[in-house]
C-alpha positions as CSV (number, residue, x, y, z in Angstrom):
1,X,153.4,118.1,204.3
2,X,152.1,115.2,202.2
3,X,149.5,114.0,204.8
4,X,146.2,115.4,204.7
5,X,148.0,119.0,202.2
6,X,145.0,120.1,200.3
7,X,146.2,121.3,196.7
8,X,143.8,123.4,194.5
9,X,144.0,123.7,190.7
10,X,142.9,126.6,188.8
11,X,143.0,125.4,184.8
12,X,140.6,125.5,181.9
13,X,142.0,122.3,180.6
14,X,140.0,119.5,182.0
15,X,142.1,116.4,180.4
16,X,145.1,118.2,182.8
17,X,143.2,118.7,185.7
18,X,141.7,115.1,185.8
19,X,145.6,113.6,185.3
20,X,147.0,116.3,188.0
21,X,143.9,115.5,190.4
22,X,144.2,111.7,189.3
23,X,147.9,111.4,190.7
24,X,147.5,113.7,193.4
25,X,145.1,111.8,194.8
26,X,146.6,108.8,194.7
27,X,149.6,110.2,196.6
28,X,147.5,111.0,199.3
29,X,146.3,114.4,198.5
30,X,142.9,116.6,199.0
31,X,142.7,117.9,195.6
32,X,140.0,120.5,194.8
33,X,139.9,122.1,190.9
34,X,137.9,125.0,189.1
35,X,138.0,125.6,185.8
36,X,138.1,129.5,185.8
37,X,139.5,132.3,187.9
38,X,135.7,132.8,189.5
39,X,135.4,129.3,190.6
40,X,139.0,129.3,191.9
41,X,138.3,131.9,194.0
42,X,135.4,130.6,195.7
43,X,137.3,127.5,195.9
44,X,139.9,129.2,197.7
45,X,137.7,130.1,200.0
46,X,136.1,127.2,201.1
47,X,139.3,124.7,200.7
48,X,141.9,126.9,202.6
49,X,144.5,125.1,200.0
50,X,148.4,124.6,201.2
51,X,149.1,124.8,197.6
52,X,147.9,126.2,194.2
53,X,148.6,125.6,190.9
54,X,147.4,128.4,188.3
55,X,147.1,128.4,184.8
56,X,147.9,131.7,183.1
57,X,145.1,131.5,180.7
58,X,141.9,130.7,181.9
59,X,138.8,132.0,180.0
60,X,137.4,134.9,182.3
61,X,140.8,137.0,184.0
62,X,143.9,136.4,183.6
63,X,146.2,134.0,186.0
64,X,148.5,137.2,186.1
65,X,146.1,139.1,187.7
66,X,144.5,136.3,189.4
67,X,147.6,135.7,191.0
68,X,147.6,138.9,192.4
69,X,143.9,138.6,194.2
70,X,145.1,135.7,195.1
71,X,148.4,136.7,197.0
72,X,145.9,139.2,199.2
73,X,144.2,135.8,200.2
74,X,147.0,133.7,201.1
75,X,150.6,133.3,201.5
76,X,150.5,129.5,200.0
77,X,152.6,128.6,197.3
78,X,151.9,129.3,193.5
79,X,152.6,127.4,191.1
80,X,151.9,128.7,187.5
81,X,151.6,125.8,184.7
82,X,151.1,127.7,181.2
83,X,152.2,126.3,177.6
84,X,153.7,130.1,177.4
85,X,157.4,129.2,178.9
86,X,159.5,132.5,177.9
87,X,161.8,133.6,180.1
88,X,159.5,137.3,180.3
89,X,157.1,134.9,181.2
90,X,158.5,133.5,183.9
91,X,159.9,136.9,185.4
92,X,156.1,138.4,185.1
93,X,154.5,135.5,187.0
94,X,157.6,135.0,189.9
95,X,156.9,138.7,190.0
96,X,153.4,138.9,190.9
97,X,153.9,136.9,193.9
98,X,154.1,133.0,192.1
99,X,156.8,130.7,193.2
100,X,157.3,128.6,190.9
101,X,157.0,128.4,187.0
102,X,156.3,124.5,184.8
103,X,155.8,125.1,180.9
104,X,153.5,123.1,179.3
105,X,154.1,120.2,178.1
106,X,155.2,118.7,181.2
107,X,156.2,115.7,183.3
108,X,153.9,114.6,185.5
109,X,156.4,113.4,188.1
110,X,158.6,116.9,187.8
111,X,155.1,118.4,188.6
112,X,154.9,116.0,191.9
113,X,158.2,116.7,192.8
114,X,157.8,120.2,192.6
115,X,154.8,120.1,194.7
116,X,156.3,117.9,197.6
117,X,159.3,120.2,197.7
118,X,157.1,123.5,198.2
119,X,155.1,121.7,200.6
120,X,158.2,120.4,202.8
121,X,159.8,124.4,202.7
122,X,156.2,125.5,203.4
123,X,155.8,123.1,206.6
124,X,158.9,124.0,207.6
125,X,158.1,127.4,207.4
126,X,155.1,127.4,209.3
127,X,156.8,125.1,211.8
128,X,159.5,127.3,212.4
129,X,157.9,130.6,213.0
130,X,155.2,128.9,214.7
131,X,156.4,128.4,218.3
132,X,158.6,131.4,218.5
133,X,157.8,135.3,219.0
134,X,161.6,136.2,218.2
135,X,161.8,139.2,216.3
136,X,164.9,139.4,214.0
137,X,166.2,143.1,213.8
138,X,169.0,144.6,211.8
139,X,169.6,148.4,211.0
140,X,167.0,148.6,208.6
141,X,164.6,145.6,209.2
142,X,162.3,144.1,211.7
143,X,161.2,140.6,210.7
144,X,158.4,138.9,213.2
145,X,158.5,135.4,212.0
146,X,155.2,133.9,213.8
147,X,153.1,136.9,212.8
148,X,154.6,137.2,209.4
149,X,155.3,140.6,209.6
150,X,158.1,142.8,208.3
151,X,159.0,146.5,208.6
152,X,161.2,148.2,206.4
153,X,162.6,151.5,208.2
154,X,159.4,151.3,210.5
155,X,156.9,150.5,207.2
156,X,155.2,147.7,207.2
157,X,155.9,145.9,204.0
158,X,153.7,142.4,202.8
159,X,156.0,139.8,201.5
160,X,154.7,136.6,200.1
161,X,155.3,133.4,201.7
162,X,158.9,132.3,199.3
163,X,160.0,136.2,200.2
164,X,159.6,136.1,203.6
165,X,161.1,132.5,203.8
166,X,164.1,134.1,201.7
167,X,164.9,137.1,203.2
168,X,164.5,135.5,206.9
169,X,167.0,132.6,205.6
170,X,169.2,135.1,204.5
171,X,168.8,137.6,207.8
172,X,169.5,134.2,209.7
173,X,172.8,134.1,207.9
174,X,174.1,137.8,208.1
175,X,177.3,138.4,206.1
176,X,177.6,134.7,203.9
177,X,177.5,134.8,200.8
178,X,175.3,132.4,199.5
179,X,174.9,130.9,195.4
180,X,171.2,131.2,193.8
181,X,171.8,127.4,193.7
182,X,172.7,127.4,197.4
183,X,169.5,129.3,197.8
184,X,167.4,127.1,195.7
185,X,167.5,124.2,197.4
186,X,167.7,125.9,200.9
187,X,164.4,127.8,200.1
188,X,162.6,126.4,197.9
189,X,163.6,122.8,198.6
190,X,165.0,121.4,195.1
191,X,168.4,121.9,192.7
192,X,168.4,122.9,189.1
193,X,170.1,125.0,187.1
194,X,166.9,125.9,185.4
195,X,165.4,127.2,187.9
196,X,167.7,129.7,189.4
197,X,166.2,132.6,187.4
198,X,163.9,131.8,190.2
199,X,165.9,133.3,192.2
200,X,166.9,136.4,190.7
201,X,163.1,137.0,190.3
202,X,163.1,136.7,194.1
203,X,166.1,139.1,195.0
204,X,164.8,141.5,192.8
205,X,161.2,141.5,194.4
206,X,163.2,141.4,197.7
207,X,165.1,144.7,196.7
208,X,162.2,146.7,195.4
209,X,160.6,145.9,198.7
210,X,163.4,146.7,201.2
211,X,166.2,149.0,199.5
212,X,165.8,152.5,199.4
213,X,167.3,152.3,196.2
214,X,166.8,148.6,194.2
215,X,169.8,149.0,191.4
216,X,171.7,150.0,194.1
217,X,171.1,147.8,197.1
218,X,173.1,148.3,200.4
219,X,171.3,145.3,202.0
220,X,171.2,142.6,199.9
221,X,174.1,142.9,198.0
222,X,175.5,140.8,195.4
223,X,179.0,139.2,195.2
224,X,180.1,139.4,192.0
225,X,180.9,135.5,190.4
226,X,179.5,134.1,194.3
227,X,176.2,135.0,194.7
228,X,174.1,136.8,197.8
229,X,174.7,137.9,201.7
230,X,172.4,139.6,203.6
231,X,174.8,143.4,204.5
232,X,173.3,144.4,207.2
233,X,174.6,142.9,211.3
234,X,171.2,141.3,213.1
235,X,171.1,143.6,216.5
């Protein structure tokens, strides 16, 4: 999704926005900035971005929250660039519906990478589910992949675009047990170690969302020293 993606940046930092926008650019990209959570919005608007980044300090509201507006808006990916880069962090901003978290300082060329792999899951996403009405149902769940919607026990439930993409991966895979760094690259497109607390953020979102009781999940259960599987058989 490198052709013609349109990538909005929400930072109060203009030295980082003109070397994000510079690069992106010359890779090809549509890249649209605002310098605080007010402009980014209306930006969001008229750009329909395929991918944000997000500061989480910006001068009027706070990326955190922002985030959340945001998540009502679209199901794009998020990525949060912050100089705060503690773990709680992380979890806080993966938890509000972001999908992926780069501390500040950082490398211009991890950034890139990270963008081209959220785009690639993204297009494949919306490629996949585009074509196809097949509902995926197990005893608890009913996942419609081309409308993204999913009911839990006959709720509906919103999921963001990285849990939906998750949980249908997993539902596509009943019964295997899959490693965070299995899931990592199969979801969200890239490998690293540092990044599978990603993960965990996600399964946790996933269970508060779909378990009837989240320390306790019967559905996505974990293997102890293997990693996830999806408990439930696909009717």
């Amino acid at each position: 999704m490198k052709e013609n993606a349109t990538i909005l940046m929400i930072d109060d930092e203009q030295e980082i926005r003109e070397l994000v926008g510079l690069y992106l650019t010359k890779e090809g990209y549509r890249f649209y900035e605002a310098d605080n959570a007010e402009k980014g919005l209306s930006q969001l608007k008229n750009s329909q971005p395929d991918l944000i980044i997000l500061d989480v300090r910006l001068p009027d509201l706070d990326g955190i929250e922002l985030c959340r507006r945001i998540r009502h808006l679209t199901t794009a990916p998020i990525l949060f660039l912050s100089c705060k880069d503690s773990e709680i962090d992380k979890v806080v901003g993966l938890n509000v519906g972001g999908d992926d978290y780069i501390g500040k300082p950082f490398s211009i060329h991890e950034l890139l990478a990270r963008i081209q792999a959220h785009l690639r899951r993204y297009k494949s996403h919306m490629n996949q589910f585009g074509d196809t009405d097949h509902t995926i149902c197990s005893q608890s769940i009913q996942l419609n992949p081309k409308k993204h919607e999913c009911y839990v026990r006959g709720n509906p439930i919103f999921l963001t675009s990285k849990e939906f993409q998750l949980l249908h991966f997993l539902m596509r895979h009943p019964q295997q047990v899959f490693s965070a760094e299995h899931l990592l690259e199969k979801v969200w497109g890239y490998d690293s170690e540092v990044d599978i607390q990603t993960v965990m953020v996600h399964i946790g979102k996933l269970r508060k969302k779909i378990e009837e009781d989240p320390k306790n999940p019967s559905i996505i259960i974990t293997i102890r020293g293997a990693g996830y599987k999806f408990n439930e058989e696909i009717q």
